[in-house]
C-alpha positions as YAML, in Angstrom:
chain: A
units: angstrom
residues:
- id: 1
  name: UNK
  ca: [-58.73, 31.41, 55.75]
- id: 2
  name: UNK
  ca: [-56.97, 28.67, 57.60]
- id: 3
  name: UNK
  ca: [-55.94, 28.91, 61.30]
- id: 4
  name: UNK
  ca: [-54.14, 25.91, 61.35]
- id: 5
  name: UNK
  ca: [-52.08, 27.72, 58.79]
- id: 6
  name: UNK
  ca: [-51.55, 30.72, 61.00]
- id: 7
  name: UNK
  ca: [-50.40, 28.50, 63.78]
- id: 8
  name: UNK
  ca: [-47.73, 26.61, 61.68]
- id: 9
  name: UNK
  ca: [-46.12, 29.72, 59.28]
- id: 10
  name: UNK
  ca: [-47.07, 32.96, 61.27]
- id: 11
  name: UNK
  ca: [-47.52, 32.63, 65.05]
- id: 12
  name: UNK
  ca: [-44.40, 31.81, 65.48]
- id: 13
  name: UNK
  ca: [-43.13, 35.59, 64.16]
- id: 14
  name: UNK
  ca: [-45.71, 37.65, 66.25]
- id: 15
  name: UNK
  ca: [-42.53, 39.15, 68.32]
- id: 16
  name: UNK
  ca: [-40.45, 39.83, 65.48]
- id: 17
  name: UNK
  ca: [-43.20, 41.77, 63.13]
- id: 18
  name: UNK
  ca: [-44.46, 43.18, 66.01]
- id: 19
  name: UNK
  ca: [-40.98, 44.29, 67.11]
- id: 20
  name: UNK
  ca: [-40.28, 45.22, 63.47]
- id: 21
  name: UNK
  ca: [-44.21, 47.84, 63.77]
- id: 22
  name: UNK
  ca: [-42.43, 49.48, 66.72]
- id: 23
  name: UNK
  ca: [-38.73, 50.19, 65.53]
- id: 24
  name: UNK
  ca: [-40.48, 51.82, 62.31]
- id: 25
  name: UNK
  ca: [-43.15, 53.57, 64.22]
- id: 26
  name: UNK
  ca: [-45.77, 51.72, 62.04]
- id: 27
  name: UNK
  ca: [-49.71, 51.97, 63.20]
- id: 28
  name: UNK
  ca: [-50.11, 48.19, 62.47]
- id: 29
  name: UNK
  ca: [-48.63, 45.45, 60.21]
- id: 30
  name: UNK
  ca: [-50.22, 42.74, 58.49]
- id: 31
  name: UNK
  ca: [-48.78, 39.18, 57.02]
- id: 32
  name: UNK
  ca: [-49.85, 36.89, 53.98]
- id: 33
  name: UNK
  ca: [-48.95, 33.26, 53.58]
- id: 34
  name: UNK
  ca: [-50.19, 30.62, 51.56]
- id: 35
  name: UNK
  ca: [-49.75, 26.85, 51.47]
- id: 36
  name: UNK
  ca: [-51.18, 24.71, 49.11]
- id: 37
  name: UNK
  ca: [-53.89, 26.70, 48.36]
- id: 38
  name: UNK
  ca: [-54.90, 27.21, 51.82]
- id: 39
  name: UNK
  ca: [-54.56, 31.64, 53.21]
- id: 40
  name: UNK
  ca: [-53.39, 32.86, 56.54]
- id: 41
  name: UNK
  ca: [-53.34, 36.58, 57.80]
- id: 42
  name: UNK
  ca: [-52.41, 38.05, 60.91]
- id: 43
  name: UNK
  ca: [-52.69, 42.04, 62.09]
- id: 44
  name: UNK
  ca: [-50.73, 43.21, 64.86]
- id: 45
  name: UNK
  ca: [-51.85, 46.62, 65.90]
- id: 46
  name: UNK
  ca: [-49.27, 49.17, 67.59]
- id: 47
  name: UNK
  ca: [-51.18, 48.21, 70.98]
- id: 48
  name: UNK
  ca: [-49.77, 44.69, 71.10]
- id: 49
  name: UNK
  ca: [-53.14, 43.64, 69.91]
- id: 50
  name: UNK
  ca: [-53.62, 40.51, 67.11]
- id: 51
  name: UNK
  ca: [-56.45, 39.67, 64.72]
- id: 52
  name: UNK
  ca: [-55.77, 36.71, 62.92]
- id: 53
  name: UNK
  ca: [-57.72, 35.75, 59.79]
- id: 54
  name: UNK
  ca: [-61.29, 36.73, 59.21]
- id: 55
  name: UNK
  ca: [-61.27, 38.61, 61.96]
- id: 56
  name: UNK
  ca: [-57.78, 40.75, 60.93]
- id: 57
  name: UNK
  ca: [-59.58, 41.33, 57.38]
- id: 58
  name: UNK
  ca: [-63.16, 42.39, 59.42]
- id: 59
  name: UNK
  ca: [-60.70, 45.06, 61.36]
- id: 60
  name: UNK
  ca: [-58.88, 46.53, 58.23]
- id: 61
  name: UNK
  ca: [-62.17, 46.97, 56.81]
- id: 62
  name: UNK
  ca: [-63.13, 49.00, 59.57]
- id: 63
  name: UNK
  ca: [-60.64, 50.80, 59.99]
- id: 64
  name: UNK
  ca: [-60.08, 51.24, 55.88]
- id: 65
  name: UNK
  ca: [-63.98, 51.93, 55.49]
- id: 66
  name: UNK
  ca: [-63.35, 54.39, 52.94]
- id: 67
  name: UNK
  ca: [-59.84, 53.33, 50.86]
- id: 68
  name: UNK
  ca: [-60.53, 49.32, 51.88]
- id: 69
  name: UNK
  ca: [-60.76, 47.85, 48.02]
- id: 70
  name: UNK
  ca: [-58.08, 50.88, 46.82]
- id: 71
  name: UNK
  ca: [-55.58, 49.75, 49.31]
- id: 72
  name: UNK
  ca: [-55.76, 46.07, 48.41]
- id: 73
  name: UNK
  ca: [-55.68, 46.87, 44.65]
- id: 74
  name: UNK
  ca: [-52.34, 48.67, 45.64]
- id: 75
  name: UNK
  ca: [-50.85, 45.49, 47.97]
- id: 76
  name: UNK
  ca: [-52.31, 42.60, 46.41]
- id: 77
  name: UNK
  ca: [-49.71, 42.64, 43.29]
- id: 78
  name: UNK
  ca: [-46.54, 42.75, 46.08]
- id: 79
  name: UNK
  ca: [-47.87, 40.61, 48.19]
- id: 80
  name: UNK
  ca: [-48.54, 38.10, 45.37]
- id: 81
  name: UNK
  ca: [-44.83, 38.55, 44.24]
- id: 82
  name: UNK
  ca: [-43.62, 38.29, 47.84]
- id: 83
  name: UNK
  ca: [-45.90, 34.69, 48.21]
- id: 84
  name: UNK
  ca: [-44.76, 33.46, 44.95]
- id: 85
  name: UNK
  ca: [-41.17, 33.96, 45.56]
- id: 86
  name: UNK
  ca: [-41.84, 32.03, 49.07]
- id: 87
  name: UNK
  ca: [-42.03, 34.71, 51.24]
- id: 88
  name: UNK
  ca: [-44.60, 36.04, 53.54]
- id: 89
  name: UNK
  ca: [-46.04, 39.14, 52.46]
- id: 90
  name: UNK
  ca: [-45.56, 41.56, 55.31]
- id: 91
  name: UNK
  ca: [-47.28, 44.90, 54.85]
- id: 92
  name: UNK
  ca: [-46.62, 47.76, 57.47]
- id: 93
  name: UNK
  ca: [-49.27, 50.18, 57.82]
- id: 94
  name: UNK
  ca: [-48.49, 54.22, 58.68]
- id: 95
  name: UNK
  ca: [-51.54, 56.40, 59.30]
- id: 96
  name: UNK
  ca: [-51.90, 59.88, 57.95]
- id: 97
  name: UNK
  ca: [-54.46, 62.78, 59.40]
- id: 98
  name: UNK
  ca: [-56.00, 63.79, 56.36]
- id: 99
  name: UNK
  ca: [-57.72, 66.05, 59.08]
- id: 100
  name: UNK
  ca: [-55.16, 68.30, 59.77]
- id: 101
  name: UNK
  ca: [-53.22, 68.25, 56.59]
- id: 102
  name: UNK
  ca: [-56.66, 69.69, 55.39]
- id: 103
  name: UNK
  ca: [-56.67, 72.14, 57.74]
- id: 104
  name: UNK
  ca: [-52.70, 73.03, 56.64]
- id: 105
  name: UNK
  ca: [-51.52, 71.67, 60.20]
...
């Protein structure tokens, strides 16, 4: 992935996605974009916190340990719509306590 990518198409939005997380009480968001061939990603955790390339991918994979490759398989078509028709591919995250829905909470 390209940082010099993230600083020209995504750093710019940080305030707006991050904005965007809190109005619809997301855990986390992340963003696609591609530029001639190159790949930028940035993950912007409810916390105010931001991963940006290998290290946003490292952090979904920790915190998707399980459902990591089943997630992707389920975003990757979208998000390769959303890039194709020029847009950024901006993915908002909820979480969901399996633990307690288990239990009938």
């Amino acid at each position: 992935m390209e940082y010099a990518l993230y600083k020209y198409e995504l750093e710019e939005h940080i305030e707006d996605w991050y904005a965007g997380l809190k109005s619809d009480r997301e855990e986390m968001v992340f963003v696609v974009t591609e530029n001639s061939g190159l790949v930028a990603m940035v993950l912007i955790m409810k916390d105010g916190t931001i991963y940006v390339n290998e290290d946003a991918r490292e952090k979904l994979s920790k915190l998707w340990v399980i459902a990591y490759r089943s997630n992707f398989k389920q975003f990757i078509p979208k998000m390769a719509e959303d890039i194709d028709d020029g847009f950024f591919a901006v993915n908002g995250v909820y979480v969901i306590d399996t633990s307690k829905r288990q239990l009938g909470i």
